[in-house]
Wavefront OBJ file of the C-alpha trace (Angstrom):
o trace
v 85.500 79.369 123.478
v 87.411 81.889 122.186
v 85.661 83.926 118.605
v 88.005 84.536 116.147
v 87.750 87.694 114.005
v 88.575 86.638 109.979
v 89.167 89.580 109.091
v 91.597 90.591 111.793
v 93.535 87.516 111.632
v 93.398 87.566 107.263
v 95.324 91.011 108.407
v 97.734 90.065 111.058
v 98.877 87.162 108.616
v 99.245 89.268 105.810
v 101.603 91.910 107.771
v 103.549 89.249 108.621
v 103.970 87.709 105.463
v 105.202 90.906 104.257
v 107.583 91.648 107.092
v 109.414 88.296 106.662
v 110.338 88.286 103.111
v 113.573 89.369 103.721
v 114.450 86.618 106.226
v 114.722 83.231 104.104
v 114.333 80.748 106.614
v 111.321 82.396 108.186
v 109.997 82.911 104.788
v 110.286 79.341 103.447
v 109.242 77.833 106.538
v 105.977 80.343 106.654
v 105.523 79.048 102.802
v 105.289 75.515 103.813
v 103.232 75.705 106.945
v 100.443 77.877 104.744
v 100.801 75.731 101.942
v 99.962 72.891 103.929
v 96.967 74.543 105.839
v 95.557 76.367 102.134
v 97.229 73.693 99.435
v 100.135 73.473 97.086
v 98.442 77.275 94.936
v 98.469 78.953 97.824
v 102.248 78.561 98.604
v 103.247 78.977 95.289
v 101.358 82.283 95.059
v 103.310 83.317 98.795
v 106.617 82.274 96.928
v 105.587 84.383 93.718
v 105.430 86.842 96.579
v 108.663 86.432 98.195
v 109.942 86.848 94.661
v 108.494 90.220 93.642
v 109.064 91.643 97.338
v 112.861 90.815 98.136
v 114.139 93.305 95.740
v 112.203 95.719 97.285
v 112.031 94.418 100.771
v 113.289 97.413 102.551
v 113.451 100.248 100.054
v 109.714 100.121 98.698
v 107.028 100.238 101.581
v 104.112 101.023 98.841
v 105.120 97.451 97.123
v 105.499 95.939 100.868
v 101.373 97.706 101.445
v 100.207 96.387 98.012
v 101.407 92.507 98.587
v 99.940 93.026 102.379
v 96.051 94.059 101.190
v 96.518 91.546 98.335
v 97.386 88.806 100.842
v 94.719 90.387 103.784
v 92.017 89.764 100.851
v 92.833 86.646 99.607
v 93.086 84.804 103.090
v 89.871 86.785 103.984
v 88.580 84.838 100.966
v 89.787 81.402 102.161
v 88.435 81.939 105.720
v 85.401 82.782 104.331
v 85.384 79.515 102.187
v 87.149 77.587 105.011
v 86.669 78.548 108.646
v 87.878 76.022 110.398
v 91.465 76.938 109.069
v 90.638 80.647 111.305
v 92.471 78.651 114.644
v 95.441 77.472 112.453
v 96.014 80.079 110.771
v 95.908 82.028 114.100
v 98.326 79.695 116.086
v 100.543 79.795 113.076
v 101.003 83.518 112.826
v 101.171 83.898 116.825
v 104.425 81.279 116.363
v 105.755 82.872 113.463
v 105.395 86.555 114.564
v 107.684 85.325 117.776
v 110.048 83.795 115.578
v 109.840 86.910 113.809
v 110.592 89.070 116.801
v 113.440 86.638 118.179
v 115.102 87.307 114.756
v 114.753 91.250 114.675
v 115.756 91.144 118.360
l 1 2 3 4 5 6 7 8 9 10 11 12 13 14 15 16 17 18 19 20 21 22 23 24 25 26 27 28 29 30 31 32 33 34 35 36 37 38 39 40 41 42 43 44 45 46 47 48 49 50 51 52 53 54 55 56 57 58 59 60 61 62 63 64 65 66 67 68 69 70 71 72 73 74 75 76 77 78 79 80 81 82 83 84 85 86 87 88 89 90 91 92 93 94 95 96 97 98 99 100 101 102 103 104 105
């Protein structure tokens, strides 16, 4: 049995969160897939995200760095308060970081 690592994995999905604000489809379906692991606050919280980021998407990496910790702490939080959501959250990042890297080429 593989051990996950919260804290790694609160980090890995937080990066990617970040990195695929720009990229709608991505975006929306990463919104629904955490909203369905965490609940209906948590994907309305990633949308607020989406939101404040896509101005900024490319120009501002400090914003991109501030919405990445915020995110790295928060799902840290809901591991911590939910671990058996570590191996979902996992698979779902592995899946969407290849979609991810498909799309950037």
């Amino acid at each position: 049995m593989q051990v996950l690592h919260h804290p790694r994995v609160a980090w890995d999905t937080a990066r990617l969160i970040v990195s695929a604000v720009p990229d709608d489809r991505l975006f929306d379906w990463l919104c629904a897939e955490l909203g369905a692991l965490f609940g209906p606050e948590q994907e309305r919280s990633l949308r607020d995200t989406g939101q404040r980021l896509r101005p900024w998407a490319h120009t501002t990496p400090d914003a991109a760095a501030v919405e990445a910790g915020r995110w790295r702490v928060r799902l840290e939080d809901l591991l911590r308060t939910r671990p058996e959501t570590a191996e979902p959250l996992r698979s779902l990042t592995v899946i969407a970081s290849g979609l991810y890297r498909d799309r950037i080429g």
